[in-house]
N, C-alpha and C positions, 0 to 999 in steps of 0.2 A: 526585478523582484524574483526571488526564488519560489518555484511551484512545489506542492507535496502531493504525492497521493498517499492518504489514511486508509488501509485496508484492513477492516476490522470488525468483526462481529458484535463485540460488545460495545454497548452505545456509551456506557461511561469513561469506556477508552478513547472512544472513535472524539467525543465532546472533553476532556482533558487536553486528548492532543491537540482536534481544533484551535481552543483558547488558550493556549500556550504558541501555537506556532503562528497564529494571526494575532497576537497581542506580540509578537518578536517581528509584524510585517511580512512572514510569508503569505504567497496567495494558498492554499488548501483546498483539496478538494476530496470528499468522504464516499467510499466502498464499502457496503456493509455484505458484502458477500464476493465470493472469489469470481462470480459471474462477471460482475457490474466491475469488478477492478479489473477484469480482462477488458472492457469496453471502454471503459475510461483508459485503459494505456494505449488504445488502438485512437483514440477519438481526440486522448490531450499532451502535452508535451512537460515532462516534469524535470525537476532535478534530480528528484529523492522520493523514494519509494519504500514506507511504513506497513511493510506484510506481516499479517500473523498468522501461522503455521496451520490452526485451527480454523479453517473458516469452513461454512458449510455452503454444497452445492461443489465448487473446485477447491479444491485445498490450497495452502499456500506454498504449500513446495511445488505443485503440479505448475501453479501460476506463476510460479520463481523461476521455475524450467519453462515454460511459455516466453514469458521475457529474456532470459538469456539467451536464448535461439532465435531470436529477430534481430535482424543487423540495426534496427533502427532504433532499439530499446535495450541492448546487450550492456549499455557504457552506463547506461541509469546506476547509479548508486541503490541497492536496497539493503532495509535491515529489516531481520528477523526478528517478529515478537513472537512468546510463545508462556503457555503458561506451564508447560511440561517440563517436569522434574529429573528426565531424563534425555540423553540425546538421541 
């Protein structure tokens, strides 16, 4: 079974994604702030990783650069969410 991590502020994302990706049989498990997704990627092992760029407390690029600089988390797959209209 493939793992997720959901990192995301807004709860109506963070609950979309949930039951779309565990009604497809992934296991999931939900970050509602760039803190707690640092600790979940120190604490669980994923496949794929659901950041959004806006989070408060660490931001999601800060936490995107934190994972790519760990040998043990650098290969994770992540995608970028984001609500900005600009790059």
């Amino acid at each position: 079974m493939h793992k997720l991590l959901i990192c995301d502020d807004e709860i109506k994302i963070r609950e979309t994604l949930y039951d779309y990706f565990t009604a497809k049989g992934y296991s999931v498990s939900i970050a509602e702030n760039g803190k707690t997704g640092a600790e979940k990627t120190e604490d669980e092992d994923f496949d794929l990783i659901i950041l959004d760029v806006m989070l408060p407390g660490k931001d999601g690029i800060s936490l995107l650069k934190m994972i790519k600089a760990s040998e043990e988390l650098r290969d994770i797959p992540v995608i970028m969410a984001t609500a900005k209209g600009t790059e």
